[in-house]
C-alpha positions as CSV (number, residue, x, y, z in Angstrom):
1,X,25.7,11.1,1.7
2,X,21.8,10.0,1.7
3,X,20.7,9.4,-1.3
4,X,16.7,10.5,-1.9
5,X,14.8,8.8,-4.5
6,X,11.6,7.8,-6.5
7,X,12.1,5.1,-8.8
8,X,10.0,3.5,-11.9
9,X,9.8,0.4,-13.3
10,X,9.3,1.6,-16.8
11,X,8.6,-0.7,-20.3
12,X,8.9,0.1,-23.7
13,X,6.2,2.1,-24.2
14,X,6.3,3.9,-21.2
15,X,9.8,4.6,-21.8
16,X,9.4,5.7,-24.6
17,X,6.7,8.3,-23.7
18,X,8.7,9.5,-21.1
19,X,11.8,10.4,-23.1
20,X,9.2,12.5,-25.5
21,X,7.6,14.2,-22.3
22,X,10.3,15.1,-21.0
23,X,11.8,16.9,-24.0
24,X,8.6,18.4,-23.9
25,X,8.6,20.0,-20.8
26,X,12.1,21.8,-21.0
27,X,13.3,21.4,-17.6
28,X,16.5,20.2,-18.6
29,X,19.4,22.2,-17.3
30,X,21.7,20.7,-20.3
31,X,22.1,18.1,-22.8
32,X,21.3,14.6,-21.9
33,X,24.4,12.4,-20.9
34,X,24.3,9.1,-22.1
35,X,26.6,6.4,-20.7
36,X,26.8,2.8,-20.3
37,X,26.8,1.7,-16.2
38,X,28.1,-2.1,-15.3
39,X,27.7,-2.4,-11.4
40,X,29.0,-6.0,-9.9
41,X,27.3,-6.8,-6.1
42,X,29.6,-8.6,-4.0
43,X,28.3,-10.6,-0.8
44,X,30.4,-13.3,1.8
45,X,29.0,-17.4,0.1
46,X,26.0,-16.6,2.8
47,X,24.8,-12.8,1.5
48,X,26.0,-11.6,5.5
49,X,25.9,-7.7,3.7
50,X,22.5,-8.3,2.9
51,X,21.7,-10.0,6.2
52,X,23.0,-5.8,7.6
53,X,21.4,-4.4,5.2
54,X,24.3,-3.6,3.3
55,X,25.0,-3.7,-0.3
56,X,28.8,-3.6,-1.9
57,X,29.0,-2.5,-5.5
58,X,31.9,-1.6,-8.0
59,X,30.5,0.1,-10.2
60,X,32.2,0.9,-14.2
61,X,31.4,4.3,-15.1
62,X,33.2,4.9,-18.6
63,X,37.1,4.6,-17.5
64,X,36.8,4.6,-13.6
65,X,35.9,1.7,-11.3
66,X,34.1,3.2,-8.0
67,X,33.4,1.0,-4.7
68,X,30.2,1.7,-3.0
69,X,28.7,0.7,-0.2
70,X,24.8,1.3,0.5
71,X,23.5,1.3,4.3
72,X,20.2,1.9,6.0
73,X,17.9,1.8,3.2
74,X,14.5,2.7,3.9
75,X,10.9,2.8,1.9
76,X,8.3,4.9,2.6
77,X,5.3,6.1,0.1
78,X,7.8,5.2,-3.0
79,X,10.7,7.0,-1.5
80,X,14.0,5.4,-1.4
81,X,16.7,6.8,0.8
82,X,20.0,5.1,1.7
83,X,23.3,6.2,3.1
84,X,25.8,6.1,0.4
85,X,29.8,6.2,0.5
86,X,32.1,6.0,-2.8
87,X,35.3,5.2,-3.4
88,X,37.6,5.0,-6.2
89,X,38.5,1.3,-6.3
90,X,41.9,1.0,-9.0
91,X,42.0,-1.9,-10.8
92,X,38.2,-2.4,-10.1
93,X,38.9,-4.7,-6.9
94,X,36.5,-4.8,-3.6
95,X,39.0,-2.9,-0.8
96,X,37.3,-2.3,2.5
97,X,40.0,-0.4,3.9
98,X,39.3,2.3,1.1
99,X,35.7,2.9,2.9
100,X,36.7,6.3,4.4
101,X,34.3,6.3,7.5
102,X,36.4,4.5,10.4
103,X,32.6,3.2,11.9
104,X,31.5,2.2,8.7
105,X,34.0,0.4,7.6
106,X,33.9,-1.6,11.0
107,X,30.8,-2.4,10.7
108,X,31.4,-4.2,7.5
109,X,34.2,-5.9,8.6
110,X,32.8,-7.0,11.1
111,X,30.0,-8.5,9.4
112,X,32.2,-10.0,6.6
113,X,34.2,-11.4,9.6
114,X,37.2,-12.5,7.2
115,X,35.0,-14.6,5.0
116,X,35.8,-14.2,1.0
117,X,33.7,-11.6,-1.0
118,X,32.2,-12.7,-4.0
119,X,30.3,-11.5,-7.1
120,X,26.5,-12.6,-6.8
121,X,24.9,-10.4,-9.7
122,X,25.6,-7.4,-11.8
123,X,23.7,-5.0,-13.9
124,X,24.8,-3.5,-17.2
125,X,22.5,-0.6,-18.4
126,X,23.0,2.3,-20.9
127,X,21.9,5.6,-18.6
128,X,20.3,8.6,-20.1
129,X,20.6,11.2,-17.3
130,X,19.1,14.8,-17.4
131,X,19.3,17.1,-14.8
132,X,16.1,19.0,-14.2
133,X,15.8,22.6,-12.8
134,X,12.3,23.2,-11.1
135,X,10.4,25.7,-9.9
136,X,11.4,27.4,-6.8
137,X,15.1,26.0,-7.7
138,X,15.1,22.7,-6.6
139,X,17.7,20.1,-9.0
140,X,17.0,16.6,-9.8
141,X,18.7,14.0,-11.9
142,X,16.5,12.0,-14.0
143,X,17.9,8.7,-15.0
144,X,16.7,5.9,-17.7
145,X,18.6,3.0,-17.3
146,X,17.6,0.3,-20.2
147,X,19.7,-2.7,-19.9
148,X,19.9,-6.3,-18.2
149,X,20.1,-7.6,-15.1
150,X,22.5,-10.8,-14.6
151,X,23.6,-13.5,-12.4
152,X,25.7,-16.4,-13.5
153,X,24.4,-18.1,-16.8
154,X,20.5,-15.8,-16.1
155,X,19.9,-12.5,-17.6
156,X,16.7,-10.7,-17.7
157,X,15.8,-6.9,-19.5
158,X,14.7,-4.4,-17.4
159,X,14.0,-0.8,-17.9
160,X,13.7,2.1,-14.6
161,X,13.1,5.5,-13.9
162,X,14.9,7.2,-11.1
163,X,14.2,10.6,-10.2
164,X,17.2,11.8,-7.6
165,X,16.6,14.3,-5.2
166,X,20.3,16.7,-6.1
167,X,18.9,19.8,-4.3
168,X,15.6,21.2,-2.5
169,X,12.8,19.9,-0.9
170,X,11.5,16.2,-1.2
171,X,8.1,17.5,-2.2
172,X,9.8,18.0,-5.7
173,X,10.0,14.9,-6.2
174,X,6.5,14.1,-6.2
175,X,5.4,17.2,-8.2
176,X,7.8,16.3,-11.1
177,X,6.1,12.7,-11.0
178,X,3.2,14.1,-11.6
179,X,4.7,16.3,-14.4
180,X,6.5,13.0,-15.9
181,X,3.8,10.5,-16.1
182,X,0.2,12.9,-16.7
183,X,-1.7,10.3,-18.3
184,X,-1.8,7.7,-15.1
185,X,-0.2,3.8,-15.2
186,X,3.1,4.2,-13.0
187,X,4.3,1.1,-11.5
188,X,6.3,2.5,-8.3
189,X,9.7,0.7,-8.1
190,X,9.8,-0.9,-4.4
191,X,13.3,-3.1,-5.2
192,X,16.8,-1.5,-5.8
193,X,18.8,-3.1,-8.7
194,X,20.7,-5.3,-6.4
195,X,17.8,-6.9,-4.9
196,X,16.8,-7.9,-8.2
197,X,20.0,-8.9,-8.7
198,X,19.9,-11.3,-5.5
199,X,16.4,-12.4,-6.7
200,X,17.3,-13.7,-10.0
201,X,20.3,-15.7,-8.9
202,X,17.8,-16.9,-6.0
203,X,14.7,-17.4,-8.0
204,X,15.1,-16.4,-12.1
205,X,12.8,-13.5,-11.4
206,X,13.7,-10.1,-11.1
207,X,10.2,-8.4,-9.7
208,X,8.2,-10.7,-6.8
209,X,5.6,-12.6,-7.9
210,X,2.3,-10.1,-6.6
211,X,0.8,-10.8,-3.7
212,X,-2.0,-9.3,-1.1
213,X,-0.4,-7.0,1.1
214,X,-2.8,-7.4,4.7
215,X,-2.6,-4.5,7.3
216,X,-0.2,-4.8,9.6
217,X,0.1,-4.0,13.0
218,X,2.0,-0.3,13.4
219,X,4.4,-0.6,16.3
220,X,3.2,2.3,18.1
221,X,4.8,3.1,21.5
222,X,3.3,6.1,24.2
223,X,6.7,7.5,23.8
224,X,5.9,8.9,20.4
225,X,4.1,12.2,20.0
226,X,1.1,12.0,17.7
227,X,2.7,13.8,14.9
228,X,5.1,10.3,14.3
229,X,2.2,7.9,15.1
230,X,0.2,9.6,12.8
231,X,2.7,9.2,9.8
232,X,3.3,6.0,10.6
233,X,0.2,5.0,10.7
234,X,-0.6,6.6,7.4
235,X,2.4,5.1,6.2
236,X,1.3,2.1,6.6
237,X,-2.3,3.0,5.1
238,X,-0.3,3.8,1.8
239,X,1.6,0.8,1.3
240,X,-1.3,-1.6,1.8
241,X,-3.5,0.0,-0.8
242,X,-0.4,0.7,-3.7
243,X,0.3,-2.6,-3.3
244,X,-3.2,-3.8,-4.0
245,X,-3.6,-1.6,-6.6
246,X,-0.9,-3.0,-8.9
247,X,-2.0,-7.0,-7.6
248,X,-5.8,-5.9,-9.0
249,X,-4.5,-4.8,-12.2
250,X,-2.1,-8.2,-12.2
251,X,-4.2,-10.5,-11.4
252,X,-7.9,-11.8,-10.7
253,X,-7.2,-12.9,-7.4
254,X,-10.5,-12.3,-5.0
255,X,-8.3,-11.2,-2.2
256,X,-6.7,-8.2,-4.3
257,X,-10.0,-6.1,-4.0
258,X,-10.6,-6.7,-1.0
259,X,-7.5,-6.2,0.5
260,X,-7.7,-2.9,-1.4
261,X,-10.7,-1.6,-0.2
262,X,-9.7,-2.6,3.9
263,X,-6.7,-0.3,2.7
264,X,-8.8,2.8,1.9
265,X,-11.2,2.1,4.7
266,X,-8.4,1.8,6.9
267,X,-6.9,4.9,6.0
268,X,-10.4,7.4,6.1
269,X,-10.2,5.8,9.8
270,X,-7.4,7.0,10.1
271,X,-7.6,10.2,9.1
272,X,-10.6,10.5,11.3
273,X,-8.3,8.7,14.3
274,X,-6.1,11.7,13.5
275,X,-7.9,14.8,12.0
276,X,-8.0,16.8,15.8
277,X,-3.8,16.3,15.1
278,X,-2.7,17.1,11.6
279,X,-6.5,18.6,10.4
280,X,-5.4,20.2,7.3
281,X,-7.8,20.9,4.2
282,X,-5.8,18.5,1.9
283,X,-6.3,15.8,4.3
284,X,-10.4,16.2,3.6
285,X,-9.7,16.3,0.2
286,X,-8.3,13.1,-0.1
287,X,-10.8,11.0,2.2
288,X,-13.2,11.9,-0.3
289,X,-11.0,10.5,-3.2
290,X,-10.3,7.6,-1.1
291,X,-14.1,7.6,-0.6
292,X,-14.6,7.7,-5.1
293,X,-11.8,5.0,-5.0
294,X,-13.1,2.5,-2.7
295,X,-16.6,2.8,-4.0
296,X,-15.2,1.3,-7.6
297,X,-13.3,-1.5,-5.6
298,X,-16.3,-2.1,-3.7
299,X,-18.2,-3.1,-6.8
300,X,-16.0,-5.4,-7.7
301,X,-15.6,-7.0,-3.8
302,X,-19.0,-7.2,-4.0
303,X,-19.4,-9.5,-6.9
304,X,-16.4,-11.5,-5.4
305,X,-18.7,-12.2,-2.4
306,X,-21.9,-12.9,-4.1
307,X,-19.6,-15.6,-6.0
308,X,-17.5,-17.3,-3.3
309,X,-19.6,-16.2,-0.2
310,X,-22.8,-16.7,-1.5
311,X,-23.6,-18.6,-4.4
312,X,-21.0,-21.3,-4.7
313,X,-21.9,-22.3,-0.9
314,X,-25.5,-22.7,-1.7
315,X,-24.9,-24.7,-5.5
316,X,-22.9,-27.3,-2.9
317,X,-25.7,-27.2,-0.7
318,X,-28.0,-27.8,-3.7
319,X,-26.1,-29.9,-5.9
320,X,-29.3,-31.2,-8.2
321,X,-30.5,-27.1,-8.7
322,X,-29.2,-25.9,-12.3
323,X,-29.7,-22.0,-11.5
324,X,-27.7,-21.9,-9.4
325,X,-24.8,-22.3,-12.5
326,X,-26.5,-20.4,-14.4
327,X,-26.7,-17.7,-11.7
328,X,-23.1,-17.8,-11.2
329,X,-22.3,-17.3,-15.0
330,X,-24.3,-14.1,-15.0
331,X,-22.3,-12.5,-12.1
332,X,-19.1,-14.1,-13.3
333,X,-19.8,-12.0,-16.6
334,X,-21.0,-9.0,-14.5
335,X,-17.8,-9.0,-12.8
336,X,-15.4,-9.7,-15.5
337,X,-17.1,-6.2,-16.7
338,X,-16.7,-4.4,-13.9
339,X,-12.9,-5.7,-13.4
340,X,-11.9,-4.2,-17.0
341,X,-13.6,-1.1,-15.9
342,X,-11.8,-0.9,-12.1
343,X,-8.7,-2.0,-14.1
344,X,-8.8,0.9,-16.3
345,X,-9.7,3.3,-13.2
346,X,-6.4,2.1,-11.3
347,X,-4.5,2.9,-14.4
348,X,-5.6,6.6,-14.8
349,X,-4.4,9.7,-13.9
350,X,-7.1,10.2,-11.3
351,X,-5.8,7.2,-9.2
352,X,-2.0,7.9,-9.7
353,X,-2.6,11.7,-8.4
354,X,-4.6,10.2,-5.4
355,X,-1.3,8.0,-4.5
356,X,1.1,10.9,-5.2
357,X,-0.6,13.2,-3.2
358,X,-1.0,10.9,-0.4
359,X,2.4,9.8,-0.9
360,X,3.5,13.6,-0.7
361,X,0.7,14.8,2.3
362,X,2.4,12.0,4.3
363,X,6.5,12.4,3.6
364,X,6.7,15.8,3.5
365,X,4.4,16.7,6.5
366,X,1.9,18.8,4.0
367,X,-0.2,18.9,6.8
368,X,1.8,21.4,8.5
369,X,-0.1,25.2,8.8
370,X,2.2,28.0,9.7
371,X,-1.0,30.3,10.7
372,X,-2.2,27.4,13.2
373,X,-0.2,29.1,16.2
374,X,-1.8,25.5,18.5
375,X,-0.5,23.3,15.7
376,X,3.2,22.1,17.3
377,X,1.7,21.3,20.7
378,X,-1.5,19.2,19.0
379,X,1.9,17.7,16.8
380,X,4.2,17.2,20.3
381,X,0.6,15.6,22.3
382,X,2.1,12.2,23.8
383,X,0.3,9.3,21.2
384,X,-1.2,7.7,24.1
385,X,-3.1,11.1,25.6
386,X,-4.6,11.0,22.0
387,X,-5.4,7.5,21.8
388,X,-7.7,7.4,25.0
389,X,-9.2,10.1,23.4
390,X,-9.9,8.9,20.2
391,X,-11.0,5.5,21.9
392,X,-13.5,7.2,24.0
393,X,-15.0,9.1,21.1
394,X,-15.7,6.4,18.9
395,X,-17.1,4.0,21.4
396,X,-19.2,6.7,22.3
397,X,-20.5,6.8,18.6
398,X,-20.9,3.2,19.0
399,X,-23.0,2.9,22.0
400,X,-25.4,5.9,21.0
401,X,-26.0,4.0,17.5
402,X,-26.6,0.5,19.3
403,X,-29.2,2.3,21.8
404,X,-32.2,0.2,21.5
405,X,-30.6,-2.3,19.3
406,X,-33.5,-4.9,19.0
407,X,-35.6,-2.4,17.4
408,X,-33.3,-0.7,15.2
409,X,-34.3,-0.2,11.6
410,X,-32.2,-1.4,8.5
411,X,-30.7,2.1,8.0
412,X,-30.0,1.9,11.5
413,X,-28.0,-1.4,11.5
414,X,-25.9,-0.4,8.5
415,X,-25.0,2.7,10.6
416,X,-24.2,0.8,13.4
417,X,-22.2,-1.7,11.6
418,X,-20.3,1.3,10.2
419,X,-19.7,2.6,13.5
420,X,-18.4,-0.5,14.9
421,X,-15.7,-1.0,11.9
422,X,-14.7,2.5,12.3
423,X,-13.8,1.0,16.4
424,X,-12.2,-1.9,15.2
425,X,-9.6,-0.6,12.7
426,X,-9.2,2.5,15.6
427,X,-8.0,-0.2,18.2
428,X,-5.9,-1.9,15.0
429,X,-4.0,0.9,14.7
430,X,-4.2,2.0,18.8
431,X,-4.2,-1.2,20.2
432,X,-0.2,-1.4,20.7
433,X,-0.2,1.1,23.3
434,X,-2.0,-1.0,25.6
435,X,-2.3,-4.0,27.8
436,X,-2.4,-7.1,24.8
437,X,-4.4,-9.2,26.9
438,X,-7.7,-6.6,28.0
439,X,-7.4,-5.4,24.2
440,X,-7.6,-9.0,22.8
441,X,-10.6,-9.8,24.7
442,X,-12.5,-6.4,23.9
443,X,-11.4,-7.7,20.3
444,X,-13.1,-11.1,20.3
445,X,-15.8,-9.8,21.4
446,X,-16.4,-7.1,18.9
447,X,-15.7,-9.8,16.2
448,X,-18.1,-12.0,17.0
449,X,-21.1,-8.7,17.0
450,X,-19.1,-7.7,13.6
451,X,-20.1,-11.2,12.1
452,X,-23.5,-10.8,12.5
453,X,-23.6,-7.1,11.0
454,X,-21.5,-9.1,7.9
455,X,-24.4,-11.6,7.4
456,X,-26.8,-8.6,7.5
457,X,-24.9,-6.5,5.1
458,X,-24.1,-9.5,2.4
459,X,-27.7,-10.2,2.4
460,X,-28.3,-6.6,1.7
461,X,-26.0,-6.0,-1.0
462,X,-27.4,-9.4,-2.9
463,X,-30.5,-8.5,-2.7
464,X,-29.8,-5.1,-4.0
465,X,-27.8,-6.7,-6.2
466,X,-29.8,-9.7,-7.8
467,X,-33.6,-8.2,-7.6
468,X,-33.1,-5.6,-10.4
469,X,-34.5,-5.3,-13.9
470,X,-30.7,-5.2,-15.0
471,X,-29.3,-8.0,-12.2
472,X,-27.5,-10.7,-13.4
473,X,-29.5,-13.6,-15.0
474,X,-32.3,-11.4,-14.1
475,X,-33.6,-12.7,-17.7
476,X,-33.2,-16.8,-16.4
477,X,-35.9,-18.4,-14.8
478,X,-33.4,-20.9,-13.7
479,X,-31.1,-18.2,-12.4
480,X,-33.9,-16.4,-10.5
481,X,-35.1,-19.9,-8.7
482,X,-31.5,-20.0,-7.5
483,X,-31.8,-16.0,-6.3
484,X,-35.4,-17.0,-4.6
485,X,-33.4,-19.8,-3.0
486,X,-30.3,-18.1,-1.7
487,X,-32.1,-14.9,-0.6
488,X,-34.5,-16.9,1.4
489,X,-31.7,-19.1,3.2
490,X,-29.6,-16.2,3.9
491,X,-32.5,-14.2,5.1
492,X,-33.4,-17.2,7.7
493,X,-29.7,-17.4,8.5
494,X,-29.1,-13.7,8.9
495,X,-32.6,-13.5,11.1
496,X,-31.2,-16.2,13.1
497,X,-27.9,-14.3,13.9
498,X,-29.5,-11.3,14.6
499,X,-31.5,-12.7,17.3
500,X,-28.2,-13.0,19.6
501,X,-27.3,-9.1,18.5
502,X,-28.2,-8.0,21.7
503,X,-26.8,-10.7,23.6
504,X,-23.4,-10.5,22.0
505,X,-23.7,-6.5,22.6
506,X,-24.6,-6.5,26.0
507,X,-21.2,-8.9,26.4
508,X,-19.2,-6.1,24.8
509,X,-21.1,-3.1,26.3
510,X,-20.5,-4.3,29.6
511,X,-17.0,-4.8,29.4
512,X,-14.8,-2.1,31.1
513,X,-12.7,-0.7,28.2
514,X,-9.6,-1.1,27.7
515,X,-8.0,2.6,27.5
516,X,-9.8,3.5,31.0
């Protein structure tokens, strides 16, 4: 059986308001059934299960001991889905040869290869489970667990929320999340009990300290059709910017912003990369609140570069200047401000929906138009067919924006600088279909253009910044020496760089691309 679900790490308040929304909403087929759960993971002295991705678990359910084993577990936009096969286990003792599917139980024995099984970690919760009739007749099972999480002498509480996909369409799922938690703040569960359970007798910590999630490369192949590129690379897209999300709202780590703002960007790329395949009037909708979203993350990036990029460089340049510490207490003030307000934007329902949606559009291939009669051959189109033409459009963009690049305007740089970030994350995500070596060098080259536009554009955004009535420290004479001194170093620095534009673009222009 493969198990579907989303689950929630809740905590007491949150808990709590679920339990009361949930009454409220009368979707409850019955009366809640309360029960207490304890579940004991077994694994060989050197975890081999978890090596195959296996987890063994007898599980206590009232009088009954049940053996399960969990297989091919997979994540993707919040969903969890496993294979699942149960057992009664008398006595409550691990017996592989119960395991009733002759492959299966192979492949266990195999990787157990005779060695002893032991109990790493168990779980002991008290369950609340509803199940939930929906519209259009799908069934879930809601489950609170509230309990603790334990391995040898280590216990830690821990409270979830796991919505179970009984009957219907996955898209359920995602429209009861929405139902459950309307007023924004839910942390998407990306662990299953057992890995915590590994983790605490590993570390004493039951959720991963958080940490910036950096695109990754999407391991396209021409084999694919479009269709599966495309949600894989959109995939990918979603799990780089919910990750961020909840590292912003953790911590004030620089690198969480901007990691979350490469995510959106990244993703309206993509769906530009892939609009001519899975164009769908939802897909719009959310670029533009992927648009609203990075635009709040930008403001707080931006202050993060002003800071580290900008001003600290030039106070160690200038060692004997005070303003330049009294500069840097303004914007650190600034951008404490604007964190609390991003902070409180991540958190609200306007963000969640955006991550559900997407979460949905993506797993349950919402992009799909029954009254496009040329949608399933766009969908079938070999990735690579696409690809050279997606290549070859945006290049094209490229090169008609750099016409006559020494005399292009400021507009006109930031346009061009657009254009060319647009190319590079469109070969990030493209690039594995082609020969590493001609797409590394096209790639060097464009970075080295891309670092000039990056001078250009930090100089532009402090300037816009720092030479307003309301700028930070724009009330400090000694703070405005330092601005006078920054803006004029980075303006000779930036003018400097800019003087090899067409030098560096003439290296790139004249390369042959890579995709002809």
């Amino acid at each position: 059986m493969t198990e579907i679900e989303l689950k929630f790490v809740l905590d007491e308040d949150s808990a709590r308001r679920l339990k009361t929304r949930l009454k409220s909403l009368g979707l409850a087929a019955g009366t809640t059934q309360t029960r207490t759960l304890r579940s004991v993971y077994f694994d060989t002295p050197d975890y081999r299960l978890r090596q195959a991705g296996t987890a063994l678990r007898l599980r206590r359910d009232g009088r009954r001991w049940l053996q399960t084993i969990k297989s091919n577990a997979t994540l993707s936009g919040g969903l969890q889905r496993s294979d699942e096969v149960e057992t009664p286990a008398p006595g409550g003792r691990i017996d592989l040869t119960r395991i009733p599917e002759p492959a299966l139980r192979a492949e266990i024995e195999a990787a157990v290869n005779g060695c002893e099984l032991l109990p790493v970690c168990e779980t002991v919760m008290k369950r609340a489970a509803s199940m939930l009739t929906l519209p259009g007749g799908a069934r879930v099972e809601l489950s609170i667990d509230i309990g603790e999480i334990i391995a040898g002498d280590q216990k830690r509480p821990f409270r979830e929320a796991e919505l179970e996909l009984i009957e219907g369409e996955v898209d359920a799922l995602y429209n009861l999340t929405g139902q459950l938690f309307p007023d924004g703040g839910l942390h998407l569960s990306t662990l299953s009990k057992s890995a915590r359970g590994f983790m605490l007798a590993e570390t004493g910590q039951v959720e991963a300290d958080p940490l910036p999630r950096n695109a990754r490369d999407v391991p396209l192949s021409p084999a694919m059709t479009s269709e599966i590129a495309a949600r894989d690379v959109l995939r990918e897209c979603f799990d780089q910017i919910a990750t961020n999300v909840d590292l912003v709202c953790a911590t004030d780590a620089p690198e969480g912003p901007h990691q979350l703002r490469i995510g959106l960007r990244r993703l309206r790329s993509a769906f530009w990369i892939f609009r001519p395949i899975i164009g769908h009037p939802e897909l719009t909708r959310l670029n533009d609140e992927a648009r609203h979203l990075g635009a709040e993350v930008g403001a707080l990036r931006d202050l993060d570069v002003v800071i580290t990029d900008l001003v600290d460089p030039a106070a160690l340049e200038h060692p004997a200047e005070p303003g330049f510490a009294a500069l840097r207490s303004a914007v650190e003030t600034r951008r404490e401000a604007v964190r609390d307000e991003l902070r409180r934007a991540l958190v609200a329902p306007r963000t969640q929906a955006f991550q559900i949606d997407l979460a949905c559009f993506i797993e349950t291939r919402r992009w799909l138009a029954p009254e496009d009669f040329n949608q399933t051959a766009r969908l079938a189109l070999p990735i690579r067919a696409h690809a050279d033409a997606a290549l070859a459009k945006c290049w094209k963009s490229v090169r008609k924006r750099a016409a006559g690049i020494d005399h292009l305007s400021i507009e006109q740089r930031h346009e061009l600088r657009k254009e060319l970030k647009k190319l590079r994350y469109t070969i990030e995500f493209l690039g594995p279909l082609y020969a590493p070596k001609a797409v590394d060098e096209f790639v060097r080259r464009l970075k080295k253009l891309q670092t000039v536009f990056g001078d250009l554009n930090d100089l532009a955004m402090a300037e816009a910044m720092l030479c307003k009535a309301d700028s930070p420290g724009a009330r400090n004479a000694a703070a405005q020496r330092a601005v006078g001194w920054l803006l004029g170093t980075r303006s000779a620095h930036a003018e400097t760089a800019w003087c090899h534009a067409r030098e560096l673009w003439n290296g790139l222009a004249t390369r042959k691309p890579f995709w002809n």
